[in-house]
C-alpha positions as CSV (number, residue, x, y, z in Angstrom):
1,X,21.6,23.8,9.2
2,X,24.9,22.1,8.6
3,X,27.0,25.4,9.6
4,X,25.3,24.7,12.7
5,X,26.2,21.5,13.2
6,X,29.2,21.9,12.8
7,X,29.6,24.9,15.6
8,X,27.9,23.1,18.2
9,X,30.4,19.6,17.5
10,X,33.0,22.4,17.6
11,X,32.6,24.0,20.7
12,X,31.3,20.2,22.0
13,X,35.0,19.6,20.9
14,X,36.5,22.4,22.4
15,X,34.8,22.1,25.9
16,X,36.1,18.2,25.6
17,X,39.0,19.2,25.2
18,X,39.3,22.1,28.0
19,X,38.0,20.3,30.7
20,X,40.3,17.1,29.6
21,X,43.1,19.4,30.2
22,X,41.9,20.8,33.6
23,X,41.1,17.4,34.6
24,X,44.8,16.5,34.4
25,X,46.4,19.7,35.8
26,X,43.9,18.8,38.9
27,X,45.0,15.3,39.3
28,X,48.5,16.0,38.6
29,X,48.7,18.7,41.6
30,X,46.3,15.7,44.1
31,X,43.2,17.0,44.1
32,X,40.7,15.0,43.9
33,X,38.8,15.1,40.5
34,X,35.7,12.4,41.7
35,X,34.1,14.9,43.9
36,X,31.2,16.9,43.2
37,X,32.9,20.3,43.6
38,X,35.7,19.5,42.0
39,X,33.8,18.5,38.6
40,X,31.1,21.7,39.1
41,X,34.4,23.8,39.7
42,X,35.8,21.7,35.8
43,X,32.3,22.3,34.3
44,X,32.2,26.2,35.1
45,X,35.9,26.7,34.1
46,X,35.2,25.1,31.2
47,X,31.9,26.9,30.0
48,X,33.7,30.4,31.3
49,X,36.9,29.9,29.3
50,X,34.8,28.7,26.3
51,X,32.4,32.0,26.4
52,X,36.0,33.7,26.7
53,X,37.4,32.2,23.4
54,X,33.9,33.6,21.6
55,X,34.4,36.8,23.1
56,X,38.1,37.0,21.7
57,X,37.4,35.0,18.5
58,X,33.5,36.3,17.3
59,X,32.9,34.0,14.1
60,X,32.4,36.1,11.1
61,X,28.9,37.4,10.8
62,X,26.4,35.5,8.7
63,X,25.0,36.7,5.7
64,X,21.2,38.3,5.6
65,X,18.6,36.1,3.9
């Protein structure tokens, strides 16, 4: 139960952290980063890049109970 916890406040983390950075690469090339499309275009970067970083870094298997 903890172990799970602690995944889901990691990738929480993680996709903080992503679309924090995307956020600022947007604004610093002037596009706007209040508008709708802009923020659904941040949110599915965000989740795509995050499902990437599983696909390239699978957590180690857990143990049979």
């Amino acid at each position: 139960m903890e172990k799970k916890i602690g995944i889901s406040l990691s990738v929480l983390l993680l996709g903080f952290v992503v679309s924090y950075i995307l956020t600022s690469a947007f604004a610093h090339y002037g596009i706007n980063t209040s508008s709708l499309i802009t923020g659904l275009l941040i949110v599915c970067v965000t989740v795509s890049l995050i499902s990437l970083f599983e696909k390239i870094f699978p957590g180690r298997p857990e143990e049979a109970n």
